[in-house]
N, C-alpha and C positions, 0 to 999 in steps of 0.2 A: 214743424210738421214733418211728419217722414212718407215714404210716399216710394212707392214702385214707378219707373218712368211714363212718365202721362206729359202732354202736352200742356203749355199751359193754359189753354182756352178749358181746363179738365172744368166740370163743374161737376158736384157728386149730386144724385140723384136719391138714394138711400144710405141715412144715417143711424146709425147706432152709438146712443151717449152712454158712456163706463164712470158710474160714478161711482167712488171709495167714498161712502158716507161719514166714515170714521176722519178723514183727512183731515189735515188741518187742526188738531186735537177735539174732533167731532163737530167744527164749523162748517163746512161741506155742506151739511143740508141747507145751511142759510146762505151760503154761495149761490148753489144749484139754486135755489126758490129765487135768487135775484138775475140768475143767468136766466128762465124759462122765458122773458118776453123777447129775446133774440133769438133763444129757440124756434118759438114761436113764427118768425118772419121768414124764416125754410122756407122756400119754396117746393121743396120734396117732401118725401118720408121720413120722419124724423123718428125711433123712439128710447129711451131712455132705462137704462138698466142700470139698479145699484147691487153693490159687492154684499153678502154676508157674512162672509170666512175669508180667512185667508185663502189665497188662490184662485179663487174664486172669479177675478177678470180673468180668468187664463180662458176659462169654461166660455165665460159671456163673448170673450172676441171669436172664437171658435164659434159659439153658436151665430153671431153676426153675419160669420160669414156663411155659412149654412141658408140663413136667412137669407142670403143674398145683396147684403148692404156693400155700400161701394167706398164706404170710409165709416171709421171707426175713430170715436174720440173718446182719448182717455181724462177723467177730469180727477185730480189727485193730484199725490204728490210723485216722486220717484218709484216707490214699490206698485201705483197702480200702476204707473208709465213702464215699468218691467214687467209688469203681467200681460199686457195687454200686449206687447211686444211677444210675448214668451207665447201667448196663444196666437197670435196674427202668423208666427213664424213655422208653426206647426202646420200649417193648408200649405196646399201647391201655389208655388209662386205664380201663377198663371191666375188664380183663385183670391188671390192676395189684394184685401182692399187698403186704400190711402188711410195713413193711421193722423190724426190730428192731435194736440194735447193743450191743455187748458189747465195750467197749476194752479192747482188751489190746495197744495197739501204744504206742510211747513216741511218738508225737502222736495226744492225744484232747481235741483243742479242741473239735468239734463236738459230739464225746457230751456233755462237763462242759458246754455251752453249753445244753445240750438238761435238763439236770437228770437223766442218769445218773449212776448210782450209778458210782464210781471199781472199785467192789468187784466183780469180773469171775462172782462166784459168783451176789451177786445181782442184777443187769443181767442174764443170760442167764434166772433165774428170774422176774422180771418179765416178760422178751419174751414167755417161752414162755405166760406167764399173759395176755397180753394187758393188761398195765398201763399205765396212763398214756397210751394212746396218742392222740396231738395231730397234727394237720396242720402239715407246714414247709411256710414260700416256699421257694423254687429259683431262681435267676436262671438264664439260658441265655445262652452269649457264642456268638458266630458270630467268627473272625477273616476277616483278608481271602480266603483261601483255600478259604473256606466249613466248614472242620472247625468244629465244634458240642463244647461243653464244658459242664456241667451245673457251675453255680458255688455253693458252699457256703461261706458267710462270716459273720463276726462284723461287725458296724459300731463305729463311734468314731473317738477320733483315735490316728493312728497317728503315731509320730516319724519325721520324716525320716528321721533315722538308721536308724530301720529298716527303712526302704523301701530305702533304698540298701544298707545291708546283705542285703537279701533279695536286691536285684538284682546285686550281687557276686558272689554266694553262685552265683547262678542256680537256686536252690531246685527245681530237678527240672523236674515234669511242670505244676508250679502256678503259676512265679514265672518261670520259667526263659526264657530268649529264646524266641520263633518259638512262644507256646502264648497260647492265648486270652485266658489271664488277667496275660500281662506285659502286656495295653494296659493290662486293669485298675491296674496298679500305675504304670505310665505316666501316667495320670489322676490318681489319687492325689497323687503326685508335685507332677504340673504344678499341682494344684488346691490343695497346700498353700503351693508356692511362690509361690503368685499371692495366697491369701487369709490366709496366718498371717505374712508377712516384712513385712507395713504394718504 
C-alpha cells in the first residue's frame, strides 16, 4: 500500500476501486465478482471504476480525487498500478489520497516488492482496513520531448541478456522505444557494459 503520512489509527472513509478488466489475460472480471462480498463489508463509501483504454486509470484516479475519496485502490496488474500512481501524482499533494493495490494482473512485481499478500481476497481486505500502510519513493523521468513518466522499479543487477531481451521485446509503454523509461534501460545497458566486461 503506498500512502501519504497518516497516522496509523488512519481508517479511509471513501473508496474508489480501479479495476483493469483486461488483467490477468481478461480473468479480472471473475477476480472483481469474487472480491465484491469484502467489498461489500466497507463500512464507508465504496465505488467501483473499470479501465476502457489504455490510460485510462490515469483519468479514474484524477477523477477519484476530484470526487473526494480518501484512498484509491488499484486492482490489476503492474500497468494499472502505474496508472493509477501516474494520475494520484498529478493533484496536490495535500489533495493526495492513500493509494491501495490488489494484484490480480499476471505482472505484480511491485505489489510482491511491496510485501503484498499474492492472495487477491486478503490484499483488498487489508487496503480497505488501512494496513500496513508505508511511504514509496517514486522517481520521475522527463524524456526529451518533455512527456513526464512516474517510474516504479526494483533495483540490483540485472543480466544483459535481459535488458536486450526487454529491448527486443520493446515491452510496451515501460521498455518500449520513444517512452521515458527506454533511456532508463539505455543507461543500464551502457553502465553494465562499461562496469561488468573488466
Amino acid at each position: 500500500m503506498i500512502s501519504t503520512p497518516f497516522a496509523s489509527t488512519y481508517q479511509p472513509h471513501k473508496v474508489k476501486l480501479i479495476l483493469n478488466p483486461m488483467a490477468d489475460m481478461g480473468r479480472a472480471w471473475k477476480t472483481a465478482n469474487e472480491l465484491r462480498p469484502i467489498a461489500q463489508e466497507f463500512k464507508g463509501e465504496l465505488t467501483w471504476s473499470g479501465t476502457v483504454y489504455p490510460t485510462h486509470a490515469i483519468e479514474l484516479a484524477k477523477q477519484a480525487v476530484q470526487e473526494g475519496c480518501d484512498m484509491v485502490i488499484a486492482l490489476g496488474g503492474d500497468g494499472t498500478v502505474h496508472e493509477v500512481i501516474n494520475g494520484l501524482m498529478q493533484v496536490p499533494e495535500n489533495k493526495r489520497p492513500v493509494m491501495g493495490i490488489v494484484p490480480i494482473g499476471s505482472g505484480n512485481d511491485f505489489a510482491y516488492s511491496m510485501g503484498i499478500t499474492q492472495k487477491s481476497s486478503h490484499a483488498l481486505a487489508h487496503a480497505l482496513k488501512a494496513e500496513n500502510i508505508q511511504p514509496v519513493d517514486i522517481g520521475l523521468m522527463t524524456d526529451e520531448q518533455g512527456r513526464k513518466d512516474i517510474l516504479l522499479t526494483g533495483g540490483g543487477i540485472i543480466p544483459r541478456s535481459d535488458i536486450e531481451a526487454l529491448q527486443q521485446q520493446g515491452i510496451g509503454r515501460l521498455f518500449g522505444p520513444g517512452t521515458p523509461t527506454s533511456d532508463l534501460v539505455d543507461y543500464i545497458k551502457s553502465w553494465t557494459a562499461e562496469h561488468l566486461d573488466h
